[in-house]
N, C-alpha and C positions, 0 to 999 in steps of 0.2 A: 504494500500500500504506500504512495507517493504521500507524502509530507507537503501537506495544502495550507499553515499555518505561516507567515513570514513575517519575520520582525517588520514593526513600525519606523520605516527607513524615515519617515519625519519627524520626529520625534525624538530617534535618534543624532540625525541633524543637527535639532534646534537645540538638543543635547549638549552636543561636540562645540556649537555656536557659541553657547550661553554661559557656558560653564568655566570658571578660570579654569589657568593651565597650573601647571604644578608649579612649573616655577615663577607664576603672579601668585599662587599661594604661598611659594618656600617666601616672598617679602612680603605678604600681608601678612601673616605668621610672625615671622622676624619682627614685623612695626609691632605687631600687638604684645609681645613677650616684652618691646622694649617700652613701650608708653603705658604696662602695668609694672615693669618693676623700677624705672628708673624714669621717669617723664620729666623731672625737672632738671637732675643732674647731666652737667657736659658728660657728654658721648666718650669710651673710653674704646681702645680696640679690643681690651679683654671684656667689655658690655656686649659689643658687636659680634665679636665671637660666641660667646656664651649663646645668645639669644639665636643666633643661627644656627649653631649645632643643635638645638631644642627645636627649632624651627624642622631644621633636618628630619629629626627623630619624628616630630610628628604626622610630618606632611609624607615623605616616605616610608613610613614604617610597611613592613611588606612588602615592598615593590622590588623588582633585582635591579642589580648595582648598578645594571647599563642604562636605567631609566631613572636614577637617582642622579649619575652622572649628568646625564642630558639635561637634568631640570636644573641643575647646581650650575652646569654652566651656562644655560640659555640666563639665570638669576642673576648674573654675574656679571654677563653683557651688558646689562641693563643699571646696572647698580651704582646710587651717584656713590660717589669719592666722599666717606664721611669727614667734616672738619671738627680735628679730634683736638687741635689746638687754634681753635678759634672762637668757643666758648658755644658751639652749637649743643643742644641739650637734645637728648636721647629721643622724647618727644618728638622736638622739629625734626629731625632725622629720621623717623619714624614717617613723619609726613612724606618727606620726600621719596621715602620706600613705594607707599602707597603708592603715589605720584608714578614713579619707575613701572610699577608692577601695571600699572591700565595698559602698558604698550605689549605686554605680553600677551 
């Protein structure tokens, strides 16, 4: 018997359309990790860091490495230059993540 049942290829679509990609989420993640634990204080790179490998952990968890890769670096492309000695606060830099992450 033929298999007369076929996914909702629109649907799916508007799916693939609508949906961020992994790595607009690995930097909405990263802003939010950073504008709840640090939103006032200047930006440090061990804040950056932290926040990202958390980021990591949770936006990939389960995926294999060749698709964690791809979203770290498509992230990374896009990712402004934080100013660590310019008195930007983890907050505003947080903004500007976001910001980044809409081109993904």
């Amino acid at each position: 018997m033929e298999r007369t049942d076929r996914p909702d290829l629109d649907a799916l679509l508007r799916r693939i359309l609508t949906e961020p990609t992994r790595a607009a989420r690995l930097l909405t993640e990263t802003a939010r990790i950073l504008e709840h634990e640090w939103p006032h204080l200047a930006i440090t790179e061990q804040q950056l860091n932290a926040a990202g490998r958390e980021a990591t952990r949770v936006v990939l968890a389960g995926l294999p490495k060749v698709v964690g890769d791809e979203a770290n670096e498509r992230a990374r492309a896009v990712c402004p230059r934080a100013r660590f000695h310019g008195g930007e606060t983890a907050g505003e830099y947080a903004l500007r993540l976001r910001d980044a992450a809409k081109a993904l």
